[in-house]
N, C-alpha and C positions, 0 to 999 in steps of 0.2 A: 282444612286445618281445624282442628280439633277447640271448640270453642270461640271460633272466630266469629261467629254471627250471636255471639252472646251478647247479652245489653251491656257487662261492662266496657267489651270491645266497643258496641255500637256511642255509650257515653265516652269512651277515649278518642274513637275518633271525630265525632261533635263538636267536642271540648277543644279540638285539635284544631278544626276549621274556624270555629268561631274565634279562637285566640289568635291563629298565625294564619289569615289568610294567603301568606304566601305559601301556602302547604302545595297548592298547586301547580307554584310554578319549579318546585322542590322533586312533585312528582314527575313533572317536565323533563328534570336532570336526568333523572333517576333512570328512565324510560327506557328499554330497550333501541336500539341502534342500529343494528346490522342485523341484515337480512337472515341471517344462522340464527339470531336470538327469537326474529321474529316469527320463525319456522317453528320454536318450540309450541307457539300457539295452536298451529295446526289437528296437533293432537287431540287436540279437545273436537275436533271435527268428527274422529275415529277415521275411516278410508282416504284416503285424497280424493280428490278430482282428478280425473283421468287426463291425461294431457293429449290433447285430439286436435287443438284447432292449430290451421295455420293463418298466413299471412291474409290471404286472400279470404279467409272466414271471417277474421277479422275486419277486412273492408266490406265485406256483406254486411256485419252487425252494425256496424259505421254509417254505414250508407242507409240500412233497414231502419236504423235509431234516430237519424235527421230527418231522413226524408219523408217525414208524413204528411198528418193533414195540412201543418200547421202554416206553409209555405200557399196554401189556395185561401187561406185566411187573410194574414200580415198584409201580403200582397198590396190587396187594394184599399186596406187601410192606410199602410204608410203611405204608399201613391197619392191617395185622395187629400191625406191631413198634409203630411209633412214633406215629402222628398219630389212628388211630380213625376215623368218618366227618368227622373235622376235615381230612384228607388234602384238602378241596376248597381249604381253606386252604392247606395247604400249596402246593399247585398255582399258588397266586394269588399266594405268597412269592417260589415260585420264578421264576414269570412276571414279577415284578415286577425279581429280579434277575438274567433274561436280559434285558427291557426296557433296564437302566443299560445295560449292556456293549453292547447295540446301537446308543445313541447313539453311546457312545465308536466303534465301526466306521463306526459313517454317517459322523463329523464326516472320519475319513481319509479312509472312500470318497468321500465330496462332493469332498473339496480334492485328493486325488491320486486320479483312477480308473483303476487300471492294475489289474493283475490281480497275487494274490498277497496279497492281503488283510494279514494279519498282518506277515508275515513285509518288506513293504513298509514298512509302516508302523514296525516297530520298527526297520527298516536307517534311514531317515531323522531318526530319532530319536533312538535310543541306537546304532546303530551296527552295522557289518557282523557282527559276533561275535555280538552278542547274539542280531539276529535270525537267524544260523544256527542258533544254540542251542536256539532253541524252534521255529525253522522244522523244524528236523531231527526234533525229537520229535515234533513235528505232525504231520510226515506219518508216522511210523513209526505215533501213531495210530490216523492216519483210515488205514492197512494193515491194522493189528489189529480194531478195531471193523469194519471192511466185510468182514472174513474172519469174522468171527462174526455181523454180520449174515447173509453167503450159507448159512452151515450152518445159524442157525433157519429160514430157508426153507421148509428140505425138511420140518422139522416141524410147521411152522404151514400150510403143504401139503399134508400129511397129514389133518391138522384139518380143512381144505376140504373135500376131497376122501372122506374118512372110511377112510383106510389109514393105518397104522402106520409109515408112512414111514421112521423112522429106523431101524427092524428090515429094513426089505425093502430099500431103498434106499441103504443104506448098508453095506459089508462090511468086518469085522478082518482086520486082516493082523496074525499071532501074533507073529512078529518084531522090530515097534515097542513100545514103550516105554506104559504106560499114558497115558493122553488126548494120544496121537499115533498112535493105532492104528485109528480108524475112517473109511475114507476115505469120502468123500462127494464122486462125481461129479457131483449136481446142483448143489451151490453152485459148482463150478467153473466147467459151463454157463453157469451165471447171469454170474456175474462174464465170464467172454471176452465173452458175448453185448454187455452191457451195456457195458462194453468199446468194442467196435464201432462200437454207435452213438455215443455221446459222441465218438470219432475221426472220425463221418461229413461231424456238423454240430451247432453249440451251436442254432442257431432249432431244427432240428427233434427236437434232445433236448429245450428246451423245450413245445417242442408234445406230445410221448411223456410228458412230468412235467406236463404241465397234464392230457392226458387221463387219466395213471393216480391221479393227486392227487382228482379230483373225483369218481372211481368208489371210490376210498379213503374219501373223506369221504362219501361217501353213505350206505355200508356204517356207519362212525360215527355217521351222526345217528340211523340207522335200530337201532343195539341203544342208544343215547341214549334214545330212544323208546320202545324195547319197554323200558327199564330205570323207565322213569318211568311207565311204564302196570302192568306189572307188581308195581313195587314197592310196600315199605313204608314210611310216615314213621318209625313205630315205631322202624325199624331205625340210624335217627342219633342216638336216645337211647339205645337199649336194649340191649346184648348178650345172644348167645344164653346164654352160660354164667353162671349169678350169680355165680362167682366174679370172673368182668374185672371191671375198674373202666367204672361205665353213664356219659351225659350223649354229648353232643357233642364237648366235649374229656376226654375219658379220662383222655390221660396226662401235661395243662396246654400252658401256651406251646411248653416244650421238645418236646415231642410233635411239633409243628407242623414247627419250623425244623429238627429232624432227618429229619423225611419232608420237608420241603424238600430238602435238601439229596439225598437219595435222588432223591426224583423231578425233580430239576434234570437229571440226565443226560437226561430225554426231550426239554428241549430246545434240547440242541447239534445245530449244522446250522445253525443261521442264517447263522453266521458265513463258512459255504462260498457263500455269497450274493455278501457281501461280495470274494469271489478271483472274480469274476464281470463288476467294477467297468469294466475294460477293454472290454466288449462291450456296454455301455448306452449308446443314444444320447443321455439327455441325463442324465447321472448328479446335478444339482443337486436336480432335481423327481423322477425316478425311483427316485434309492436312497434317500433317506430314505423314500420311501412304502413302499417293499418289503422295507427289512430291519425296521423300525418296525411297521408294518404287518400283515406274518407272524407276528411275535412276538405281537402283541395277538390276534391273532384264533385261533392255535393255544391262549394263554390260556385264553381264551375257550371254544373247544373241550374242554380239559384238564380243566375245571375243572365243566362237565356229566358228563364224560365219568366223573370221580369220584363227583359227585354221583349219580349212576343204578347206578353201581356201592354204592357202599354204603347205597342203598336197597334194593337186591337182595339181600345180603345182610349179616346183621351180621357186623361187623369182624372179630370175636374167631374168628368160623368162616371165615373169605375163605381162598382157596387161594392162596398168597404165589408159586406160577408162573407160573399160570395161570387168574387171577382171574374173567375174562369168558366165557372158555369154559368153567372147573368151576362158573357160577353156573347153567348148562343142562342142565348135562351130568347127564344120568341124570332129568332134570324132566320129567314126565308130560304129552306134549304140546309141550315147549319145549326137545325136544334139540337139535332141527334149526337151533334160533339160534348152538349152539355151532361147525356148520360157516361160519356166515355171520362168526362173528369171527373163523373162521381165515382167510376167504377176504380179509374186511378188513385183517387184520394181512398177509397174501401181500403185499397191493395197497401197504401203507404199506414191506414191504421192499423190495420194487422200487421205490419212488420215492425213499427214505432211502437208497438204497445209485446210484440215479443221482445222485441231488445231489450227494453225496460223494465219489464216485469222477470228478467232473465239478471238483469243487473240489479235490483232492488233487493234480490234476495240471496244477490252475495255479497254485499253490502251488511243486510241483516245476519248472516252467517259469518262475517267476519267478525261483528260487534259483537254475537254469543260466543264467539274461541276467545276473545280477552271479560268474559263473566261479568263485563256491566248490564247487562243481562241475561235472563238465564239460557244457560248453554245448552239446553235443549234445539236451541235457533240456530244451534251448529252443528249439527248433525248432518254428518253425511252419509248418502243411503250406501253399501257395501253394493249395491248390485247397478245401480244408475249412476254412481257417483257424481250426483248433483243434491244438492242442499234442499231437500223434499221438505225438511218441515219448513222452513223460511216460506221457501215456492208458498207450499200449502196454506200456510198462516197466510201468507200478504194478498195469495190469490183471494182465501175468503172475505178479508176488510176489506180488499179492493170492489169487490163483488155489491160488498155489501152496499157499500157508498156511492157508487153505482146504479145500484137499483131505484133508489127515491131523491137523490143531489140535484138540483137542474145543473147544466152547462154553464151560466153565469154564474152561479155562486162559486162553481169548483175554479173558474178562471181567474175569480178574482185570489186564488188561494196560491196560485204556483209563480214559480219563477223566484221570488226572492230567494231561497235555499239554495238554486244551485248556483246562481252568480255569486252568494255566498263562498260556497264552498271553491269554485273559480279562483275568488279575491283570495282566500285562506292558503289552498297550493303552489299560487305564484308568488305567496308571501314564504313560504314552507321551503321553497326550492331554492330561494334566497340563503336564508339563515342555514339551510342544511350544509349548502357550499362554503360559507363561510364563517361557521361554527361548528368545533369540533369539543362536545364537553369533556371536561376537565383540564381540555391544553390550549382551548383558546378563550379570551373574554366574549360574552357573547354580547354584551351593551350598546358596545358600535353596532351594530349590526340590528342591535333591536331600535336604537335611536333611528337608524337610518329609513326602519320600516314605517316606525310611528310617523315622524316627522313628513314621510315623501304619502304616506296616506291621508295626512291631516293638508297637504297639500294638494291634494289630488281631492279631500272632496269642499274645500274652499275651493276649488274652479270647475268643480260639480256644481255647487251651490249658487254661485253668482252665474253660471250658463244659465239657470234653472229659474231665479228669483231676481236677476240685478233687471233693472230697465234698460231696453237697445240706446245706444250712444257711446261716447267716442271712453267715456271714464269707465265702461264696461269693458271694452278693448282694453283698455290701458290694464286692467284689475284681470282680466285673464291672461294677459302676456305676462304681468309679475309672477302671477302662478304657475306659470311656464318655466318660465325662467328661473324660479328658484327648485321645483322638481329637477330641471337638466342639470343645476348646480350641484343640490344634493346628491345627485345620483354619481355625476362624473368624481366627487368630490372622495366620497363613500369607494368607489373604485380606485382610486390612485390611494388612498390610503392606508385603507384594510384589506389584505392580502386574504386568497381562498382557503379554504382552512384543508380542500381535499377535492379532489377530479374526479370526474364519474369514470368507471373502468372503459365502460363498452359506448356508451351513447351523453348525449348532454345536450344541456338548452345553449346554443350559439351563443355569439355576444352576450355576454354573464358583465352584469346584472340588468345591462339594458333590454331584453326580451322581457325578463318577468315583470322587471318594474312599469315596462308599458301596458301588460297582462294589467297589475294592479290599478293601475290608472284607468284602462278603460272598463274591467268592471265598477269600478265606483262609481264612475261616469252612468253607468247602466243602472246599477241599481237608485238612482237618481233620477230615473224617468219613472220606476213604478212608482203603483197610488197609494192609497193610504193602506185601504185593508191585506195587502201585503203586508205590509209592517206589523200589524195589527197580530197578524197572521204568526207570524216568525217571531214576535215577543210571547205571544201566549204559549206556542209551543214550548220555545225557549225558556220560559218560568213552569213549566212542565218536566222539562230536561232535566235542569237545574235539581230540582225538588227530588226527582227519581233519582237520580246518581246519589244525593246526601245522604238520602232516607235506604237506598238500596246498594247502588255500582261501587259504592266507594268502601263499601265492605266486603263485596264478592268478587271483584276486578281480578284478573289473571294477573295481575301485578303485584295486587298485594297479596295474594296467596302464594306465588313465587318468592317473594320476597318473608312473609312468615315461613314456609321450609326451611329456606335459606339458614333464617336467623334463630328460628326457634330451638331452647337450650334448654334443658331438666324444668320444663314449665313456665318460660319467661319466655318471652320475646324481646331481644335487644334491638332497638330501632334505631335505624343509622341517622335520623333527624335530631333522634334526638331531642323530641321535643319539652319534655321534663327534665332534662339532665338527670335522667337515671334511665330503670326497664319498667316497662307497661307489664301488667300482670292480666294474664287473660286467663 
């Protein structure tokens, strides 16, 4: 639009923010709604996406996106600190509260299947701001976790192989800064390569993540196997040391839902399924079988995969880095299984880090077709019909941060985003059902989120900080109880405002509101530099959208065509009570 990045626009709309901060939640209103409106975005893409994948492609990338390293990790961590061999429980917890948040993503991906997952779904919902806010976190990241995916590589590579990889393979440069100082040219390999393909063709990335997913899983059923021939029963009651505390749960319920919440991170990646939605030919019967689907059956996996593990060994002696491999390693006759879980774990980083790197840059390609940033990042190739510059771009920052990041630094950077983004959908899938703007009040409905969230992380808080005793029980049962109130209360009330056509989340509003509960729950357990993490971004975001998005957004350029008259723009806010002159 013809003067629209002028400075008097850029001082109108400043002037606009600074005076009525509710501008935002105005452009909320405003926000496109239905999947027909949301299609006109696409354009800005140039070609579609081909539409190639089925069901079962989709339980490939499911399965390829969960199941990686990060399950030979968690493992003997939660086992050793918090959960004992009850950790199979834990696994079942956590499976259960990636299950909610997976409805919550099918009922958007059924009803709009465009690509961009989250970030899609919260623009039509709560509005362009927001979902920048978490979009932008989101992919910064699936940047950071895929950069520290490609650096265990080389050492779960090693393992394989039986060389010391990150000594021989990796070189300091004196000059950098400690854990920015050892660069590692394989994970960068790894990433261009991978890279590549995902730019060539989504069907036969698919095909490359079904064959490596199944030689992944093979590798798992087979130390599942040796875990359960080998092992002891003994070892789920009994620790090695008489000092631990013995039995099946060690360290009680609490045990449980904090190795929950630990081993929850193995499995994020579903939801890169869902930014996939655009290339499913029949997304009704398809995505709910595939994000649904993956989730049950990596459970399913997880939760053997625990169980053989703390038959092998007891709890109290488990190696919290390197669980699977230290339970061989040095075993007379059964050393040679520990290169087979390195070779496994290779197999699950290479399929965790295509998923993601496949979903990170449709993600990023959705955010360029609404112009809060430049739409260059939407482009899609006429001949591969996959989103090459995104790919390309994220391949190379990924690359880059990779090459000199240690592994601890990039760990302590991930995870808060996407239980973020988690908590925001199952909060989205709520109001969507039962706000319909302009014919329904949306206030109940937002009272009902605030209130059951501020509920939900007061019995975050006191899990977390109160002292064990009986007024601690008393003080989380209140919080109980008044979540089950507000929620039943909000249900017999406030009637839905609209029915999903083809698919929907069950028991509305009790499925999501347990989704929100037990992410806040979750994000409750990480540390500080998370936080750290996510505010700096976040005042990042922020800054960018003011200074840039909120004058180039596909929305308000839609909306100046719209309204634009012999040199005036008439604004439907109104926010002068006249016309802006631009």
């Amino acid at each position: 639009m013809e003067g629209h990045g002028s400075f008097s626009s850029f001082r109108t709309y400043f002037r606009a923010l600074a005076q009525t901060p509710t501008r935002f939640a105005s452009r909320a209103a405003s926000v496109s709604t239905t999947f027909e409106e949301m299609s006109g975005a696409c354009a800005q893409s140039g070609p579609h996406m081909a539409k190639t994948l089925r069901w079962f492609d989709l339980v490939g990338f499911g399965l390829g996106g969960m199941v990686g390293a990060g399950v030979f990790v968690t493992t003997g961590r939660a086992a050793h600190v918090f959960a004992g061999p009850a950790v199979v429980l834990s696994y079942a917890v956590a499976g259960v509260c990636a299950l909610l948040s997976a409805f919550c993503y099918t009922e958007f991906a059924v009803d709009m299947p465009v690509a961009g997952g989250a970030f899609s779904y919260l623009r039509v919902t709560f509005g362009e701001f927001a979902a920048f806010l978490t979009g932008a976190n989101l992919v910064m990241e699936y940047v950071f976790s895929n950069a520290a995916v490609a650096r265990s590589f080389t050492a779960y590579l090693g393992t394989a192989i039986g060389v010391w990889t990150t000594e021989k393979w990796r070189f300091t440069v004196s000059g950098l800064p400690e854990g920015f100082n050892q660069i590692d040219l394989v994970a960068v390999a790894l990433v261009l390569l991978i890279s590549l393909c995902i730019c060539y063709s989504t069907k036969e990335s698919s095909i490359l993540n079904i064959i490596l997913t199944t030689i992944h899983i093979a590798f798992l059923l087979f130390i599942i196997l040796i875990g359960f021939c080998r092992g002891e029963w003994k070892n789920l009651t009994t620790p090695s040391k008489p000092s631990s505390p013995s039995g099946f749960f060690p360290h009680g319920a609490s045990g449980i839902f904090n190795g929950a919440a630990m081993v929850y991170l193995s499995y994020i990646g579903y939801d890169a399924v869902s930014t996939m939605a655009e290339e499913v030919k029949n997304p009704k019967k398809d995505i709910p079988i595939g994000v649904s689907g993956s989730v049950v059956l990596v459970t399913v996996l997880y939760c053997l995969m625990a169980a053989s593990m703390s038959m092998l060994v007891p709890y109290d002696v488990m190696d919290v880095e390197a669980p699977f491999a230290a339970a061989f390693r040095g075993s007379k006759g059964w050393g040679w299984v520990s290169h087979v879980v390195g070779a496994g774990a290779s197999f699950g980083i290479l399929t965790s880090l295509l998923v993601s790197m496949m979903g990170q840059a449709r993600y990023l390609c959705v955010i360029g077709r609404s112009n809060v940033i430049p739409s260059w990042f939407a482009i899609v190739h006429p001949k591969t019909s996959t989103p090459v510059n995104a790919s390309a771009f994220l391949g190379l920052f990924t690359a880059a941060i990779a090459v000199f990041t240690d592994l601890e630094v990039l760990l302590n950077l991930v995870s808060i985003g996407t239980l973020f983004v988690f908590y925001m959908v199952a909060n989205a899938v709520i109001y969507r059902r039962y706000v319909s703007i302009g014919t329904t009040n949306p206030w109940p409905t937002m009272a009902y989120l605030i209130s059951f969230t501020v509920s939900s992380l007061t019995f975050t808080l006191l899990w977390q900080f109160a002292p064990p005793g009986l007024s601690k029980g008393l003080l989380l049962g209140a919080c109980t109880i008044v979540a089950v109130v507000l929620t039943q209360v909000f249900h017999f009330f406030v009637p839905q405002a609209r029915k999903p056509e083809f698919w929907g989340v069950p028991l509305m509003p009790w499925v999501p509101a347990i989704s929100i509960f037990l992410n806040v729950f979750l994000l409750g357990s990480l540390d500080g530099p998370s936080y750290v993490r996510f505010g700096f971004f976040s005042g990042v975001a922020v800054v960018f959208y003011v200074l840039y998005s909120v004058h180039a957004s596909f929305d308000a350029v839609e909306e100046g065509r719209l309204l634009q008259k012999n040199g005036e723009v008439r604004r439907t806010d109104d926010l002068e009570g006249g016309t802006v002159k631009v």
